[in-house]
N, C-alpha and C positions, 0 to 999 in steps of 0.2 A: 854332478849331483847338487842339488838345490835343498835347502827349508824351507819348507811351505807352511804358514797356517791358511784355514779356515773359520769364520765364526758366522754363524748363523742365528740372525735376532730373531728367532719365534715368538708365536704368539703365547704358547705356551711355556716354552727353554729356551733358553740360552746356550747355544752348542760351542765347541771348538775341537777340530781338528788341527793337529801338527804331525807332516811327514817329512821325510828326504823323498825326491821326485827324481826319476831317470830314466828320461826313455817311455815316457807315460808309465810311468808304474809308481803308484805311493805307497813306502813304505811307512807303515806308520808308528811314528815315537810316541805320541801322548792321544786320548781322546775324553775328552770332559760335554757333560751336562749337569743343568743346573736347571729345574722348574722355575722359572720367574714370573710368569705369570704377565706378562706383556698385554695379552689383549685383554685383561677383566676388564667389566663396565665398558667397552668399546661400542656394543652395540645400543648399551642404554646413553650414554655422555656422548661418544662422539668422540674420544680423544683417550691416548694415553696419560693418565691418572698420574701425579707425583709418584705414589706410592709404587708405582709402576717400575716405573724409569728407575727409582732408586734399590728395587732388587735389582734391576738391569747391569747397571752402573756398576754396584758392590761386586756383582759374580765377573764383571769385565775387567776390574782392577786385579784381581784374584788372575785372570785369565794373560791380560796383558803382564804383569810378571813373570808368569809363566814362557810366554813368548820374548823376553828379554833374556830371559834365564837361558832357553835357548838355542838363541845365537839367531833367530829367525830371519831370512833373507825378505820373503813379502809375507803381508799378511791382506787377504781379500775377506771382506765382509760384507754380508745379504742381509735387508732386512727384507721380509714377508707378509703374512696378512694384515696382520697386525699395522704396522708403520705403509700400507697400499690405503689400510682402511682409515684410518686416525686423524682428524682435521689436523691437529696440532705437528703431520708428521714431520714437515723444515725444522722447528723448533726442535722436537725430539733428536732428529738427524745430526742438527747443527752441535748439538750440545755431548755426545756422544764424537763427533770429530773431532771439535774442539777437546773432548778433555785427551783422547787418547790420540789425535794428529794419524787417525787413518781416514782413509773414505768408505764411506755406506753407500751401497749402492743397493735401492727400493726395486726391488723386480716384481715382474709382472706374475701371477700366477700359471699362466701360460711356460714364462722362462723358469721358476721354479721346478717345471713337471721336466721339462729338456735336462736340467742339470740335474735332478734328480737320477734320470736315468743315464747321465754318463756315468754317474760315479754307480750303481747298479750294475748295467752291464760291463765296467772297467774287467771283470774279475769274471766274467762268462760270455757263451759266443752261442748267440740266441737269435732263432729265426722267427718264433715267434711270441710273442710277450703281451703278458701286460701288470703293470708298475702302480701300488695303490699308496700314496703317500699322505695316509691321515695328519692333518695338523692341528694348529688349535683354534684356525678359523676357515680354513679353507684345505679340501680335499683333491690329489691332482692324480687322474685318471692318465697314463702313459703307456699306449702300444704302437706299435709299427703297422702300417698298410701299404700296399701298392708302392714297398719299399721305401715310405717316408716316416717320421716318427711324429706321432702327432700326440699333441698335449692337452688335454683338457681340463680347466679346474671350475669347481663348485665350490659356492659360497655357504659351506658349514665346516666343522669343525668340532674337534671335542670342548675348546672352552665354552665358545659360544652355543652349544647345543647344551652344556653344562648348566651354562647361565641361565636357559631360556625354562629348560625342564626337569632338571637334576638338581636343584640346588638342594633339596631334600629327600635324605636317601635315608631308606629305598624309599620310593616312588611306588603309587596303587598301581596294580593291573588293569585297572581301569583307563590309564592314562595312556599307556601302551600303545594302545589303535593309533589316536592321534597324531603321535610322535611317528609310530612307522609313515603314517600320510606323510608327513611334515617333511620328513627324511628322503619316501619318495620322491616328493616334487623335488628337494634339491638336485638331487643325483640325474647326471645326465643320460641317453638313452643309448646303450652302447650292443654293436650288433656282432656277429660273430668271434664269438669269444673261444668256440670249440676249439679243442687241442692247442691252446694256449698255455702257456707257462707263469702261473700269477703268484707275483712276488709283493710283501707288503713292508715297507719302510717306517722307519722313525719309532713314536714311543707307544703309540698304541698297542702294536705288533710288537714290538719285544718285549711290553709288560705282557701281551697274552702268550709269546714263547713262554717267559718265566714262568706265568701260574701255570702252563700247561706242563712243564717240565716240572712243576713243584721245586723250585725252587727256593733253600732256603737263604739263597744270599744271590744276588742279580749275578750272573755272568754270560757278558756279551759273548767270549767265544764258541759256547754251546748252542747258542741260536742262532747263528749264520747260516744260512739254507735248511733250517730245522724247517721242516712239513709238520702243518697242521691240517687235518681233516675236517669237513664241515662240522661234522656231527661233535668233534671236539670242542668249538668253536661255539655252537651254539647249550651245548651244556655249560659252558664256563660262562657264557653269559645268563643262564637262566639260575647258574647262583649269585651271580654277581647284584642281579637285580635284586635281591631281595635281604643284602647287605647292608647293613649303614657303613657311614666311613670308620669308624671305629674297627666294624668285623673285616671289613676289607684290609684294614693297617695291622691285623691283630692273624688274619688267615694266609694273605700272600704275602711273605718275606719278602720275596723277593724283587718285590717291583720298589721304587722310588716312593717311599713315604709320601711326598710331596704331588702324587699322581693320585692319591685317594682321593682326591676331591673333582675327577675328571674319568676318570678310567671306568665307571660305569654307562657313562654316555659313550665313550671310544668305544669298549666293547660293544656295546648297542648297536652303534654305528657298523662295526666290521660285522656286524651278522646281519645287517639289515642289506649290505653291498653284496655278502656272498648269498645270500638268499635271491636277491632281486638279479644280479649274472649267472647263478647256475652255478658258483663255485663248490667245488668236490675239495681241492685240494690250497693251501697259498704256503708260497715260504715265505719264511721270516729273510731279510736283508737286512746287514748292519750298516750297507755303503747307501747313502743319498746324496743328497745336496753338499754336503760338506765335500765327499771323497770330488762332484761333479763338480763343484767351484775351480779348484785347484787341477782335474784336468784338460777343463776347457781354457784353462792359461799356461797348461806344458803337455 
């Protein structure tokens, strides 16, 4: 048996996973998140912001103690849209190695959606799938065909879709049309989805498990394979819309404070994908990228 961490630089969180690993199986001792907010202003500046890097940094010193504490054998770290998209991103990388003496390693969107779905399917035995892993700038579409896995990701996201048309909530009805066009063009055109098994990953989907479970305190163990319904899916978005971030921090306990200012565009987003594939049904998945990191190295 091994200690693994995990950390994943999103665009939106800052994640970490720590298991003991045996035999491909992660047990898991700790799992943390932290909204840091990595990709703001990326698409208007071009580069991750000071102010950036330095929630980054704080929630990684917090994180790296933690993996001292203990006893950690490797620790593998991802960054994502964010640090793919970012002029400045050697700078940012270097300076992130440098303080904690690990390596970052910048993946493609593409490899994103593959390790996504190790750690997904680690824990089920699925013939047919498909893997929707909203992030904070890019969204990665993962199912199987003709016995291959194929990965596809799109250039949106809940920050940046945040930034672009949410920064003022609620948003008019008026504006709606547009945003669905915008949404469409991103999303790629994906064809036989019938009798599929469609699982949704990361924070989008577990803050819509929690308001759907009415939750007044977040708990990850109640949404792991929780099923949501279309029709649920699209009423929690048609209150959401007409929220400011206050009612939204003041009505859903249970989701992460720090996602009120994002979580109206994500919900947007996941009803604008199950509307445009024909989704009935999605589960929620607590395992991605973090569980897939650690085991595609045991």
């Amino acid at each position: 048996m091994v200690k693994v961490a995990s950390i994943d630089l999103g665009s939106n969180s800052t994640r970490l996973l720590i298991g003991n690993v045996e035999k491909g199986k992660i047990l898991t001792v700790l799992k943390r998140h932290e909204v840091t907010r990595m990709g703001d202003g990326i698409d208007k500046n071009g580069v991750i912001n000071l102010d950036a890097q330095k929630r980054v940094i704080r929630v990684l010193k917090k994180y790296f103690l933690e993996i001292q504490k203990q006893n950690v054998d490797r620790v593998f770290v991802v960054g994502t849209a964010a640090l793919r998209d970012a002029t400045n991103q050697v700078e940012v990388v270097n300076r992130i190695e440098q303080l904690f003496d690990v390596k970052v390693n910048v993946i493609s969107g593409i490899e994103e959606g593959y390790l996504t779905s190790l750690g997904v399917l680690n824990d089920l035995k699925l013939n047919n799938y498909l893997i929707i892993d909203i992030g904070g700038r890019s969204t990665e579409f993962v199912f199987n065909e003709n016995n291959k896995v194929v990965s596809i990701s799109s250039n949106i996201g809940v920050v940046s879709l945040s930034e672009k048309f949410f920064s003022n909530l609620p948003i008019s009805n008026s504006e709606l049309k547009s945003i669905e066009n915008y949404i469409d063009n991103k999303l790629p055109k994906l064809e036989n989805l019938s009798n599929r098994e469609i699982f949704g990953v990361a924070g989008t989907f577990t803050s819509l498990g929690s308001i759907h479970l009415q939750q007044s305190q977040f708990n990850e163990d109640d949404l792991h394979h929780l099923e949501i319904d279309k029709n649920s899916i699209i009423k929690i978005n048609e209150e959401v819309l007409n929220f400011s971030e206050a009612k939204i921090l003041s009505t859903y306990k249970g989701i992460d404070p720090k996602r009120a200012k994002t979580i109206t565009s994500g919900i947007f987003l996941a009803t604008n994908i199950i509307k445009k594939y024909n989704i009935d049904v999605i589960k929620v998945s607590n395992c991605d990228i973090l569980e897939g990191l650690i085991l595609k190295n045991y």
